[in-house]
C-alpha positions in Angstrom: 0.0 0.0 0.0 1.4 3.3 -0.9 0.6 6.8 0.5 -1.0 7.7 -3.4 -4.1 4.7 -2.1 -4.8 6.5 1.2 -7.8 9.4 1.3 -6.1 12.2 1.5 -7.7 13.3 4.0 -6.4 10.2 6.5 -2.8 10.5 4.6 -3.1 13.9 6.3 -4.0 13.4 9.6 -1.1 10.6 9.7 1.3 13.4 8.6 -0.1 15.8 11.5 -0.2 12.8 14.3 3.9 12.5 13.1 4.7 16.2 13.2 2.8 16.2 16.9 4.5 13.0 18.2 8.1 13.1 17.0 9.2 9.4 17.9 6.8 6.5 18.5 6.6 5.1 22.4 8.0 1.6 22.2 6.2 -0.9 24.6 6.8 -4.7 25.3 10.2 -5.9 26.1 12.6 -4.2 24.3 15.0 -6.6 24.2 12.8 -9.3 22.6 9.5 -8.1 21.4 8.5 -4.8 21.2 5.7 -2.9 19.3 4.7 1.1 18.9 1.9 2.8 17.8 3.1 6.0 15.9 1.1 8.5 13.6 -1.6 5.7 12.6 1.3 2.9 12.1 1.9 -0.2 14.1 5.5 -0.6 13.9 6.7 -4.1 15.1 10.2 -4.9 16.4 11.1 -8.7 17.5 14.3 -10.7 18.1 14.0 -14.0 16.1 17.4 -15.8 16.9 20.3 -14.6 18.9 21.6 -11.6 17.1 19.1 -11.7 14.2 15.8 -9.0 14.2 13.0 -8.7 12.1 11.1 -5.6 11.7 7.7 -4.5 10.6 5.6 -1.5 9.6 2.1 -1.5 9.2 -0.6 1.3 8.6 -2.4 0.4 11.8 -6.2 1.3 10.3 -6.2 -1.4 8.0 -3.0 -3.4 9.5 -1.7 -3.4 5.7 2.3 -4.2 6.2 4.1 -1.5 3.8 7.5 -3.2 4.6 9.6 -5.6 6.6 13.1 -6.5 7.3 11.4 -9.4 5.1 11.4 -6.8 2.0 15.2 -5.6 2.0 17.2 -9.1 2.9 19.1 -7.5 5.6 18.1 -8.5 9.4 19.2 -6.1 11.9 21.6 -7.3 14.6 20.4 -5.0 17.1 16.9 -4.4 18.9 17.5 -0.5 18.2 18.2 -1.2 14.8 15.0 -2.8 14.2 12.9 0.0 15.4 14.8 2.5 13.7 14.2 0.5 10.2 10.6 0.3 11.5 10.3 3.7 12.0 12.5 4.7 8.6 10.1 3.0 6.9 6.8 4.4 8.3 8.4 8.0 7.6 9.3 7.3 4.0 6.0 6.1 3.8 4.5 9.5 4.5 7.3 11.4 2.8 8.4 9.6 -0.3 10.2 12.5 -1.8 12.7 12.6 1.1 
């Protein structure tokens, strides 16, 4: 799903709920399993083997995934990582151009 299949008027508000909350609350256990709600995203962080994370964005009103760790072939090694590829990904969602 890309931004261009949204109503603009919900791309919008998505835009505003970012520019209100600058970086998305992580809850769960950090070091394992963690998700955020950001903006009208889930963004999903989760350790699947020692060292190895897997990461996931979704656009939380209709709990599309736009990408995953799945989608680029790279797993991050850290937990931090993860949600910062999680929430990379929810921002180039909303601002392709950048």
């Amino acid at each position: 799903m890309n931004p261009g299949q949204l109503p603009p008027p919900y791309l919008l508000q998505m835009r505003l709920a970012a520019e209100a909350e600058a970086t998305p609350s992580w809850t769960g256990d950090l070091s394992d399993d963690c998700t955020a709600l950001w903006a009208g995203f889930m963004l999903r962080a989760e350790e699947m083997d020692r060292g190895i994370w897997w990461w996931a964005t979704y656009v939380d009103a209709s709990n599309q995934q736009i990408a995953s760790s799945n989608d680029t072939g790279v797993s991050p090694s850290t937990g931090e990582e993860a949600r910062a590829a999680a929430f990379r990904a929810a921002r180039l969602y909303l601002h392709p151009e950048n």
